[in-house]
C-alpha positions as CSV (number, residue, x, y, z in Angstrom):
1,X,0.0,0.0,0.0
2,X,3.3,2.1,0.3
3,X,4.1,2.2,-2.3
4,X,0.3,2.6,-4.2
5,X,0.3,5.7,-1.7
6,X,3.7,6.8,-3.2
7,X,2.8,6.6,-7.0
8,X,-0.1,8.5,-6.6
9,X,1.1,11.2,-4.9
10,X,3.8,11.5,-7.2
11,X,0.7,11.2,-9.8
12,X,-0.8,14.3,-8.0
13,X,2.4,16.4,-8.3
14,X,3.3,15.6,-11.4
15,X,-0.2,17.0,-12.4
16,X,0.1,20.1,-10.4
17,X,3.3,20.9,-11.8
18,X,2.4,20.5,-15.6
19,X,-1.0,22.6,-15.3
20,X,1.7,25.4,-14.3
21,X,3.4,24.6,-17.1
22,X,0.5,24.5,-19.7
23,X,-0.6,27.8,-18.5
24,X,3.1,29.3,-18.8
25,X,3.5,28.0,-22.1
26,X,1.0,28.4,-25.0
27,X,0.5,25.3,-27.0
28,X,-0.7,24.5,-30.5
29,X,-4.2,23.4,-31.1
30,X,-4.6,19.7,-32.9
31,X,-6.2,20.3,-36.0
32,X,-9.3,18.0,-36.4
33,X,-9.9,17.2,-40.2
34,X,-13.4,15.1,-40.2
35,X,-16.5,16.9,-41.3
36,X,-18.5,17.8,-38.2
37,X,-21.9,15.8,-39.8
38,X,-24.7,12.7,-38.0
39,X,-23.9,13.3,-34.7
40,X,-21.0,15.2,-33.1
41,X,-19.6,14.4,-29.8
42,X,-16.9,16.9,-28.3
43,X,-16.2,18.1,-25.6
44,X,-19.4,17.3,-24.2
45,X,-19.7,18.5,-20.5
46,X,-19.5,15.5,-17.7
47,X,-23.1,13.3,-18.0
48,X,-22.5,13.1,-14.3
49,X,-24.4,9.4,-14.2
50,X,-24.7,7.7,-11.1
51,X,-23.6,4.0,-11.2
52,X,-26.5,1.7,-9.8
53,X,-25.0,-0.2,-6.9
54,X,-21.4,-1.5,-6.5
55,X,-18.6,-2.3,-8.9
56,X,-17.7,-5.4,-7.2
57,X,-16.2,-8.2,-9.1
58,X,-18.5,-10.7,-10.4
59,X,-18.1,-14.4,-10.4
60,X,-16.5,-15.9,-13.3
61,X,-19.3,-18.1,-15.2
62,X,-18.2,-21.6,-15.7
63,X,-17.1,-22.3,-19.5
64,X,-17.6,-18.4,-20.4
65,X,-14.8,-16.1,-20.8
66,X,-14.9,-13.0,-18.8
67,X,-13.0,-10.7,-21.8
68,X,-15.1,-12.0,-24.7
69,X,-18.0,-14.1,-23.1
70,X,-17.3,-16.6,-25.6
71,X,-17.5,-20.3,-24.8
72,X,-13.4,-20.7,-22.8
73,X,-12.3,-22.3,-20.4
74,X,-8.5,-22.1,-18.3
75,X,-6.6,-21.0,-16.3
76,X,-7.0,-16.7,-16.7
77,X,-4.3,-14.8,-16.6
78,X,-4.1,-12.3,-19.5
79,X,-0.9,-10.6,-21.2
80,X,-1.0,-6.7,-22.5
81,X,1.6,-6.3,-25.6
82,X,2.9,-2.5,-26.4
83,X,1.8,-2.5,-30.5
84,X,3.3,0.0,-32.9
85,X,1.0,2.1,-34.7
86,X,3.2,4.0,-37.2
87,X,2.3,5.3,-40.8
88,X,2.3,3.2,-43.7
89,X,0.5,2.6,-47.0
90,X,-1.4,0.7,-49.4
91,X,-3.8,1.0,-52.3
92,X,-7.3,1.0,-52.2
93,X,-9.1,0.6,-55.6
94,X,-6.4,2.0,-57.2
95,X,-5.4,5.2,-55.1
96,X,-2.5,5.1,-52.4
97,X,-3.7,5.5,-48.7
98,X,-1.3,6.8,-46.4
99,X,-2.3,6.4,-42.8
100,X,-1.8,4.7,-39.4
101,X,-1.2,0.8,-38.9
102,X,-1.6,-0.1,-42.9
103,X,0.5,-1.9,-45.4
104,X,3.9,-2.9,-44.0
105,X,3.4,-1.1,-41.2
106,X,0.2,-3.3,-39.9
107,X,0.5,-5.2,-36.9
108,X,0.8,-9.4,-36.7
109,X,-0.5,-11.8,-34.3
110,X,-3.8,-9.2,-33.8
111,X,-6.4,-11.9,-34.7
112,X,-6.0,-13.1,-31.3
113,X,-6.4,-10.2,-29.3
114,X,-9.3,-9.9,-27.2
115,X,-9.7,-6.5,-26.6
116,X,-7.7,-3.8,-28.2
117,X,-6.7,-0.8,-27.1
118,X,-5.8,2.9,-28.1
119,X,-4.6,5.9,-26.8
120,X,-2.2,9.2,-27.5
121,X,1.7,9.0,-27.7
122,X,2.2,12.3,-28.9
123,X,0.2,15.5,-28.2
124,X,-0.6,16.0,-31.8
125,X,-2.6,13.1,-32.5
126,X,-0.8,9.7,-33.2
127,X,-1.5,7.0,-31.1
128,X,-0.5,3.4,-29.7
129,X,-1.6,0.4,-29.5
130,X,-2.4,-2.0,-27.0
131,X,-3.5,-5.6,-27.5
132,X,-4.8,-7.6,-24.8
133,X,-4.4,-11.9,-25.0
134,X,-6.4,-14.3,-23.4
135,X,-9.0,-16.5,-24.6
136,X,-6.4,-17.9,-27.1
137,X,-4.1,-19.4,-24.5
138,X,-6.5,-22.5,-24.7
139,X,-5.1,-23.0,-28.4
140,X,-1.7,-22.8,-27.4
141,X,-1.5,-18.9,-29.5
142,X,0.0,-16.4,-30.0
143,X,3.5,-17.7,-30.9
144,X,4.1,-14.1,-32.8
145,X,2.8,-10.9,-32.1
146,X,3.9,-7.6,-33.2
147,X,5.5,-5.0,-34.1
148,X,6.6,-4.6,-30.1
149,X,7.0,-0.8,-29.0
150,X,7.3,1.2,-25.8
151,X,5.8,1.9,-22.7
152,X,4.5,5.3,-20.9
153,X,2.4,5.8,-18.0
154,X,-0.8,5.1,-19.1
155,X,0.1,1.7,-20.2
156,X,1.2,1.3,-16.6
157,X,-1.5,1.6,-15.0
158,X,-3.2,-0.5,-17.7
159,X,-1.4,-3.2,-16.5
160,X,-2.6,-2.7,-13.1
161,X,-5.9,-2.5,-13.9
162,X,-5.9,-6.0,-15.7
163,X,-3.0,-7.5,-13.1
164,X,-1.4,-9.1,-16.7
165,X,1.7,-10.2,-18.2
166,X,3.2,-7.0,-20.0
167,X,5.3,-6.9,-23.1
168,X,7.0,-3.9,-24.5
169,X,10.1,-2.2,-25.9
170,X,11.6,0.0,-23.6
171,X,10.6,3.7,-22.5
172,X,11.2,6.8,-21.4
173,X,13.6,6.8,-17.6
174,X,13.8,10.3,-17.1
175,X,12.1,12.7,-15.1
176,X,9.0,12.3,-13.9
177,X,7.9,9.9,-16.8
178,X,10.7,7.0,-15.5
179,X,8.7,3.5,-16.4
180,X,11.3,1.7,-14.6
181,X,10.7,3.6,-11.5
182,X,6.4,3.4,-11.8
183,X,7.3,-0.2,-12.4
184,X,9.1,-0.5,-9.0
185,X,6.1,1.6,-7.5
186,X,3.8,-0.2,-8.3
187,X,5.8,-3.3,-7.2
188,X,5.4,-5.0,-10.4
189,X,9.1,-5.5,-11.2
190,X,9.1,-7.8,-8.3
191,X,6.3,-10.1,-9.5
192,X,8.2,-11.6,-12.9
193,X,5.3,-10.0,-14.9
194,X,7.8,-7.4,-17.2
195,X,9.3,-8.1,-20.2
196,X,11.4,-5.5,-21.6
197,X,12.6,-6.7,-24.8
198,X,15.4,-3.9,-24.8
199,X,17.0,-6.1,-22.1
200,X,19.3,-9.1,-22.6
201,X,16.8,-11.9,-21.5
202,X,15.1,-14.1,-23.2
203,X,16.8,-14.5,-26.0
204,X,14.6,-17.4,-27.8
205,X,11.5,-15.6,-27.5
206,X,12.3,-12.6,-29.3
207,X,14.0,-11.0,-32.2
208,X,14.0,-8.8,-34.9
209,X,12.2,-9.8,-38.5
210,X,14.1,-9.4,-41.9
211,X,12.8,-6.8,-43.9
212,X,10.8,-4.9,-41.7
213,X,12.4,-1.8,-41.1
214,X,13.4,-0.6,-37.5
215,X,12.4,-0.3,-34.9
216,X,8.8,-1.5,-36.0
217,X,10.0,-5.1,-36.7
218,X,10.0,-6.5,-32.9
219,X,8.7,-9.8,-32.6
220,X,7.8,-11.8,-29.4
221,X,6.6,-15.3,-28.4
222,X,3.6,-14.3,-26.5
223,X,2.7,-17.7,-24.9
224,X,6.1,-18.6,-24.7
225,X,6.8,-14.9,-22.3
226,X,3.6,-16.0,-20.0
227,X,5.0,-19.1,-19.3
228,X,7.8,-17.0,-17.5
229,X,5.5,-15.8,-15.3
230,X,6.2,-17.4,-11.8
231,X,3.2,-20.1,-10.9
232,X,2.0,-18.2,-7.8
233,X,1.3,-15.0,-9.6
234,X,-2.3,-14.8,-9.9
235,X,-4.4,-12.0,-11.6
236,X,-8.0,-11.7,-10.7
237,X,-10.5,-11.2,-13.0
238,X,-13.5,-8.7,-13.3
239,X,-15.6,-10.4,-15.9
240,X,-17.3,-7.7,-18.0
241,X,-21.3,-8.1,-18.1
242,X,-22.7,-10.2,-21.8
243,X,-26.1,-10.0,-23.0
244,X,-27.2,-13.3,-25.9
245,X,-29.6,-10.0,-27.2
246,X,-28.7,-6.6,-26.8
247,X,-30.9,-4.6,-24.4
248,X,-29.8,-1.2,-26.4
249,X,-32.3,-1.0,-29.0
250,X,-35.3,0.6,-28.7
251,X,-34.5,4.2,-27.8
252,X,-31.5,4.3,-28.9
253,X,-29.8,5.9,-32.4
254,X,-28.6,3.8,-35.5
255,X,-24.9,3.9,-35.6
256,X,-24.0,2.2,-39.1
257,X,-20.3,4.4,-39.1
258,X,-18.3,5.7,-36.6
259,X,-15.6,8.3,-37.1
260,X,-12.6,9.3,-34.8
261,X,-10.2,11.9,-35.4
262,X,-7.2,12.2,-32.5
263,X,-6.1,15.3,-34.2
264,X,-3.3,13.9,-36.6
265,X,-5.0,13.3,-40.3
266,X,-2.7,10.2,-40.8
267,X,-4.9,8.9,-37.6
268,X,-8.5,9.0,-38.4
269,X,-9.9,5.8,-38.2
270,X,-13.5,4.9,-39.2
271,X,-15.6,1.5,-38.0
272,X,-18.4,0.5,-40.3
273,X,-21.0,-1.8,-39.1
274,X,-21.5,-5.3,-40.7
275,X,-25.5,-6.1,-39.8
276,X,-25.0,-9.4,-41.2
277,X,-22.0,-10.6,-39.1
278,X,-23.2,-7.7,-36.0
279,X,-19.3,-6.4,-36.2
280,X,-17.9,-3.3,-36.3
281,X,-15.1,-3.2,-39.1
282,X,-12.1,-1.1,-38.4
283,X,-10.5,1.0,-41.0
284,X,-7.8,3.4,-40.9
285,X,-7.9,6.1,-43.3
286,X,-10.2,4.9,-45.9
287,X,-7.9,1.6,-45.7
288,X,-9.0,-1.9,-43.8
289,X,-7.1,-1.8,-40.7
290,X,-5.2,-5.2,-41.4
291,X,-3.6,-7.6,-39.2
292,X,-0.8,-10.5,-41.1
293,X,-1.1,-14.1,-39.8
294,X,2.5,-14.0,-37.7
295,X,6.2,-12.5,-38.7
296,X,7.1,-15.3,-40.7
297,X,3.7,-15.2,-42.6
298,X,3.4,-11.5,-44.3
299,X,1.5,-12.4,-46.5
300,X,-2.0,-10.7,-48.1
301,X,-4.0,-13.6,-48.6
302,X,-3.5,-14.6,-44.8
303,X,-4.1,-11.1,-43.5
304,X,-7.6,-10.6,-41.9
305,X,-9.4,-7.4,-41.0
306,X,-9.8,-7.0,-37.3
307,X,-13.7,-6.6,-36.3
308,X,-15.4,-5.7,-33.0
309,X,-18.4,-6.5,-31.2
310,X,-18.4,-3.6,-29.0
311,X,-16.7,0.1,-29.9
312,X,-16.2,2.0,-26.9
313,X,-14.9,5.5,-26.4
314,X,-13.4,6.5,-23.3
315,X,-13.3,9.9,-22.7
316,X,-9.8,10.3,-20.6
317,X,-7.8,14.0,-19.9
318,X,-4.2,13.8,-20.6
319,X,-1.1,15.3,-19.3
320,X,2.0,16.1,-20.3
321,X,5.5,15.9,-18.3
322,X,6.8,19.2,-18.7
323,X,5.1,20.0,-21.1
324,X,6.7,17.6,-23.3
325,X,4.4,16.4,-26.1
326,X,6.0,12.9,-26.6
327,X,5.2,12.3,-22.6
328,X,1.6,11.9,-22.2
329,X,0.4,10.9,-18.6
330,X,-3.3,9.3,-19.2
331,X,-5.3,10.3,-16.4
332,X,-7.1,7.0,-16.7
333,X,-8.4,6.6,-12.7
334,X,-11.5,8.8,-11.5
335,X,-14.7,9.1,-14.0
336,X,-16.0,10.3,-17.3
337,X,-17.9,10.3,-20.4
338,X,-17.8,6.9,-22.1
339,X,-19.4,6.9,-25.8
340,X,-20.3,3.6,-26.7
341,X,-21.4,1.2,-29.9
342,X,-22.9,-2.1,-29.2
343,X,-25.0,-3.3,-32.1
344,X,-25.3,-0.9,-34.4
345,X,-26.7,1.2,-31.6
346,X,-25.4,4.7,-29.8
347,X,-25.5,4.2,-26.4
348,X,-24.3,7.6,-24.0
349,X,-22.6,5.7,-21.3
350,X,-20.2,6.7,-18.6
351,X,-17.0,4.9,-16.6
352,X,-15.5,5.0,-13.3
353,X,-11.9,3.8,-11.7
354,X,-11.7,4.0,-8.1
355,X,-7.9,3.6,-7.8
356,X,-5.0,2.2,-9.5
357,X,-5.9,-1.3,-7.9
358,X,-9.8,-1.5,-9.5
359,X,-10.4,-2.3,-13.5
360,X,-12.5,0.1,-15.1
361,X,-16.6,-0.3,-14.9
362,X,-18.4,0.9,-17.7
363,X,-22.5,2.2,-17.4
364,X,-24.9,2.6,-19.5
365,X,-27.1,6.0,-19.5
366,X,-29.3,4.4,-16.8
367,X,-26.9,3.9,-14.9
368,X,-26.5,0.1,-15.2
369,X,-23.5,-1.9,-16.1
370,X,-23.2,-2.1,-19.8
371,X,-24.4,-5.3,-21.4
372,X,-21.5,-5.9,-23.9
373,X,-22.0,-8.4,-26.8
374,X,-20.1,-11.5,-26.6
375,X,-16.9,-11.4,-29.1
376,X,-13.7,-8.9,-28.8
377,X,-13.9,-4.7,-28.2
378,X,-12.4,-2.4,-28.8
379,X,-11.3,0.5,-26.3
380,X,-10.2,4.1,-27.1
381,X,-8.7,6.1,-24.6
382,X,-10.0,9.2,-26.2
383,X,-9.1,13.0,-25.0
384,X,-12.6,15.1,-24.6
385,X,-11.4,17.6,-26.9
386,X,-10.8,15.0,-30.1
387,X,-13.6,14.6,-32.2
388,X,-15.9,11.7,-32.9
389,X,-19.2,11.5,-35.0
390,X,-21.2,9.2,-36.3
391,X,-24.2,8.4,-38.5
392,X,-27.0,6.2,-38.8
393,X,-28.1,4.0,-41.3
394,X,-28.7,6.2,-44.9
């Protein structure tokens, strides 16, 4: 508890001393390049909804996995990867799309992801990624997953949150922003859960692919790292709440496309929904956000576009050590507008974090714990100020 108590308070200086810094030092306003049309949501003032009882963990249910809901069964104990995001291209009916995570730059390994995640590395708009494994342990996968990047705070405390393995490349160890150092707060570096690939360990669980260029070519054995992890680590679940029907339907807008925009052109990223199949497909740019089978197999015919069951937006405030724009400090514990997509539907929810040791609970607009539909999500940890729209069916 120490040491909880100490990383928060730095948490709460480090805050302190950067809002004196903003307000000494102008800074440059993202520029959001979306038409405002459907609906717009920014900067929409706190809904203020009051969760309906507790946020206590639930019970796992026997034979049901508590990321996905999808018929699972083993032992849980999920593993976060740090995922590149950089630009790349590719053509699409005959023009070139440059954007985020396409072409050679798309990620590998990504089919198996049950929840993905995404959030700001720099100030002006590009993102990370984050994919979290489970559910696929029970089919011995995935071997490769990639391209491995680096760390800040915000992945941290995602970590926490979901008590997982965590695989990354590095990150910043200076100032306030030392990773190492939240790490060691947090007490994680004592639990055999970190795996720095910028260290000299583990040698036959990593390397570099051929023909990818660097530093967005780091492979890693994902199953292989979690069977580092010491057999008396445990991670507690908190199961997320699945519906067989969704409840969000009458009452609530059509949703067909969704459109974000972080505030960098190159990362717009659109989901369309497939009625037939009930997904949400993601594109970035005007391109199919692609993932390749592994790093040994690159190839088109073996890619597959990742798809979600649930979108959700999660409006977060972001900080910046010293006003630095590569250091954002997600301010992901406390509460806040949560926009999310379930269905086809527009539901205007809400989330709440207690403390660095509690997951994150999402709400409905009643109130009530949203009832996701069984199959992966996907998470955006989205600043107020970015803009997100979407439209219904036309």
């Amino acid at each position: 508890m120490k040491r909880i108590a100490s990383l928060l308070l730095v948490v709460v200086l480090l805050t302190a001393s950067i809002g004196s810094a903003l307000a000494a030092t102008k800074v440059k306003p993202n520029k959001y390049s979306i038409p405002k049309e459907g609906t717009v949501l920014q900067d929409v003032p706190d809904r203020g909804i009051k969760p309906k009882g507790d946020s206590s963990r639930h019970t796992m249910i026997p034979g049901e996995s508590p990321t996905t809901g999808l018929p699972w069964s083993g032992d849980y104990l999920p593993m976060i990867m740090q995922i590149s995001n950089s630009e790349g291209s590719v053509k699409v009916n005959g023009k070139t799309v440059k954007s985020a995570g396409i072409g050679e730059r798309a990620p590998w390994g990504g089919q198996y992801a049950d929840i993905v995640f995404e959030g700001i590395l720099y100030r002006t708009g590009a993102t990370r990624i984050s994919f979290l494994f489970s559910d696929s342990f029970i089919e011995n996968q995935p071997t490769s997953a990639g391209p491995v990047r680096s760390a800040r705070i915000g992945h941290v405390l995602l970590r926490e949150e979901w008590e997982s393995g965590f695989i990354y490349a590095g990150g910043p160890r200076k100032e306030e922003n030392n990773i190492k150092e939240l790490f060691a707060q947090t007490g994680a570096d004592e639990k055999g859960v970190l795996f720095d690939l910028l260290s000299g360990n583990w040698l036959e669980l990593k390397y570099r692919v051929k023909g990818v260029k660097a530093p967005d070519n780091y492979n890693a054995n994902v199953l292989g790292f979690r069977q580092q992890i010491p057999p008396t680590y445990a991670s507690t679940p908190r199961p997320f709440l699945f519906a067989d029907e969704s409840p969000y339907t009458q009452g609530y807008e059509f949703a067909s496309t969704i459109n974000l925009d972080w505030g960098d052109k190159k990362y717009i990223s659109h989901f369309f929904y497939d009625e037939a199949e009930n997904l949400y497909l993601r594109f970035s740019g005007d391109a199919p956000y692609m993932t390749f089978a592994s790093a040994e197999d690159r190839s088109a015919e073996n890619q597959e576009q990742m798809s979600f069951s649930n979108v959700i937006i999660q409006r977060v405030n972001y900080e910046y050590v010293n006003n630095n724009k590569i250091m954002p400090n997600m301010q992901s514990i406390g509460q806040g507008n949560a926009d999310i997509f379930i269905g086809g539907r527009y539901i205007p929810g809400y989330w709440v974090r207690k403390s660095i040791n509690e997951p994150t609970v999402f709400y409905d607009d009643q109130g009530s714990e949203i009832q996701l539909t069984r199959g992966k999500t996907f998470i955006a940890h989205f600043p107020p100020e970015s803009l997100l729209t979407f439209t219904g069916i036309e």
